[in-house]
N, C-alpha and C positions, 0 to 999 in steps of 0.2 A: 414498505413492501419488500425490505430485504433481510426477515425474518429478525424474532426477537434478539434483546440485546444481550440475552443469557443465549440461545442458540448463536449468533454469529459469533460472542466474545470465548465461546467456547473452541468452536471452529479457528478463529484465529490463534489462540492462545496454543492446538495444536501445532500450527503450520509453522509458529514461532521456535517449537521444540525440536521438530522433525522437517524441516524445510529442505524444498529440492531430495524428498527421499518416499520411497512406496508409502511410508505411512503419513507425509502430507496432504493432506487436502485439496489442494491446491497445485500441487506439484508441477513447478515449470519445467522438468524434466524431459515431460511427455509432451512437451508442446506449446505453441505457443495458442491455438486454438482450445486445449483441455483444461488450462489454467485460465482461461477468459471464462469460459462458462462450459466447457463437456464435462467437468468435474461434477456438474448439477444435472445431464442429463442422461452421459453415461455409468453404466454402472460400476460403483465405488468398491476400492480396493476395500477388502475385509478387514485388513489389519489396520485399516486406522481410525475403521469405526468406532473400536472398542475403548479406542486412548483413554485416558482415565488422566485429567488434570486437573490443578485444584481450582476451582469453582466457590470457595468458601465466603468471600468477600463479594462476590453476588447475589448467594442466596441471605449474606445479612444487608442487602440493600432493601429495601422495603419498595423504591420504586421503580429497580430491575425486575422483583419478586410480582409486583402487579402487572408490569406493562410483557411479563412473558404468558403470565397467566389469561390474561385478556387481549393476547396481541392480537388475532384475528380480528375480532371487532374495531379495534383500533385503529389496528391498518388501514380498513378496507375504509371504515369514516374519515381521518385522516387522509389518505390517499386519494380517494375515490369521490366520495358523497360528497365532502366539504369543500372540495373545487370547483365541483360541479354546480351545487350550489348557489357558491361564491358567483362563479358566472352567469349561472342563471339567473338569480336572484339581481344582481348589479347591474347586468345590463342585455338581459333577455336571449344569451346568447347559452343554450342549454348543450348543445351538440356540442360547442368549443371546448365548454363548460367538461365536458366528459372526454371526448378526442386528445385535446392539446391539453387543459391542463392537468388531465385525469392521465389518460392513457400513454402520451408523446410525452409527458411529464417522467412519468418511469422506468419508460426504455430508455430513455435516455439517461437518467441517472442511474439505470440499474450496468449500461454498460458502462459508463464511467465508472464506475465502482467496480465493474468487472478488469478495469484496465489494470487497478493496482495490482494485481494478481499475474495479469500477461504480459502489459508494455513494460510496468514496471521492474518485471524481473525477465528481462530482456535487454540487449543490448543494441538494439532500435534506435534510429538517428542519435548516433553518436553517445546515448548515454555512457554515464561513468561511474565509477568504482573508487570514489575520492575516501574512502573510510578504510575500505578492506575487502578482500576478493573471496571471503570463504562460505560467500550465497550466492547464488545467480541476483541479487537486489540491485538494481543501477539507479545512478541518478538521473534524472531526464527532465528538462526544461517542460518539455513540452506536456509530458504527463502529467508534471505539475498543474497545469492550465487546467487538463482535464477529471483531473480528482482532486480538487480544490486545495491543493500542496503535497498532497500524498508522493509527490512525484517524486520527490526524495527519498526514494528508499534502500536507496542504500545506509543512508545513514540510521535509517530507520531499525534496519536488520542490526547492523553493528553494535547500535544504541537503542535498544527495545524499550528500555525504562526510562528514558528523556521522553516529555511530554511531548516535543518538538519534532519534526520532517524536517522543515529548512531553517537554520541557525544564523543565517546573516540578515539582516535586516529590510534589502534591499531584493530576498526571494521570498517568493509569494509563495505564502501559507496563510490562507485564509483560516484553517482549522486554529490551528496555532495563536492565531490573533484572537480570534472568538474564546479561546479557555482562558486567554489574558484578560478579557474583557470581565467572564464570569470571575476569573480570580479576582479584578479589581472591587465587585461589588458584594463578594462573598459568597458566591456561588461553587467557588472551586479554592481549593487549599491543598498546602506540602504537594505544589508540583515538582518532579524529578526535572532536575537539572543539571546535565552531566557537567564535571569540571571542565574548562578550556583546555586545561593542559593537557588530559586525558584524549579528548578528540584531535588536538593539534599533532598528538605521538603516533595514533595512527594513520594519520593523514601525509606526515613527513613518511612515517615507513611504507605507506604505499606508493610515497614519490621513489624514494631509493629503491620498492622493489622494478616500479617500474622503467627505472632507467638502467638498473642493473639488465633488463630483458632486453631491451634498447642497444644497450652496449655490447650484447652477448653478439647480437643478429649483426650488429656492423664488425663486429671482429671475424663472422662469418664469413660477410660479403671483402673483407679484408685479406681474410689468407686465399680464397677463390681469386683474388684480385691481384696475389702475391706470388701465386700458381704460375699465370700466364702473362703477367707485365715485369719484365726482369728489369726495367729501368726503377722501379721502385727500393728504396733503400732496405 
């Protein structure tokens, strides 16, 4: 229920051109409440309605091509009927059937999904900028948890065409595991894979930038310190 995958890959493939700028979508700019979801109920900046990106490897998908064409029906059976259902049907529980796994099912995934957009390009319990600082995208533990790996996005931004959120083994990206899975049975092929060294060179020049900033503010607090303690050398 969070529109087709030709409608959102279009949306996103925007916000990846035009990120944190009027003609994003998404624009953490404006907020941290308009990037979670005012962007869907307020009304949308004109100039980035019109964006024009290429779209061509979707429309030769044959089952991007159907599931956008029939996504209504889809959805709502998918979503909706088929849980309902499921719990009906299983073990007489129809209202749960529709409430929780129907209704409480998709606020809640619809706001996780909203998060990648607000927490994640935020810098909210301590997220970080281990790649590069030229997006509002951070990294965040915790967002992780809640958008099933997404929470990495900064690395996301910096590295749009690595299949991967989280690159160490030991951080949880469920998505990322699941396209390992389809690639190991042939379901998914020629995934992007940035090089190590590639990622390792930005990650070192965002240490030296950040300790260059580091250094700048203690040399601050240093001549203010050299001002009025004359016993210092």
């Amino acid at each position: 229920m969070q529109g087709s995958i030709r409608w959102w890959g279009r949306k996103h493939r925007v916000h990846h051109r035009h990120v944190d700028t009027d003609k994003d979508p998404y624009n953490a700019t404006r907020g941290f409440w308009y990037s979670h979801m005012g962007w869907m109920i307020m009304k949308q900046d004109p100039r980035h309605l019109g964006q024009v990106t290429d779209m061509q490897d979707f429309e030769d998908n044959q089952c991007v091509v159907f599931q956008n064409k029939y996504y209504l029906p889809i959805a709502i059976f998918s979503g909706v009927i088929l849980p309902t259902l499921i719990a009906g049907f299983g073990w007489g529980d129809w209202f749960g059937g529709y409430f929780y796994a129907a209704c409480a099912k998709i606020f809640f995934c619809h706001h996780s999904t909203f998060f990648i957009n607000s927490l994640a390009h935020s810098d909210f319990l301590a997220a970080l900028q281990p790649y590069g600082d030229s997006t509002t995208a951070h990294d965040s533990i915790l967002c992780s948890f809640l958008t099933f790996g997404e929470g990495y996005h900064n690395f996301h931004h910096e590295f749009p065409g690595d299949y991967r959120n989280a690159i160490r083994w030991y951080q949880y990206d469920p998505t990322k595991w699941a396209i390992l899975g389809l690639e190991a049975i042939g379901l998914a092929y020629n995934l992007n894979r940035l090089h190590e060294t590639v990622i390792e060179h930005n990650k070192v020049n965002m240490e030296k930038k950040n300790h260059e900033e580091e250094l700048a503010k203690i040399k601050v607090k240093l001549y203010e310190l050299e001002k009025t303690d004359k016993t210092l050398p």
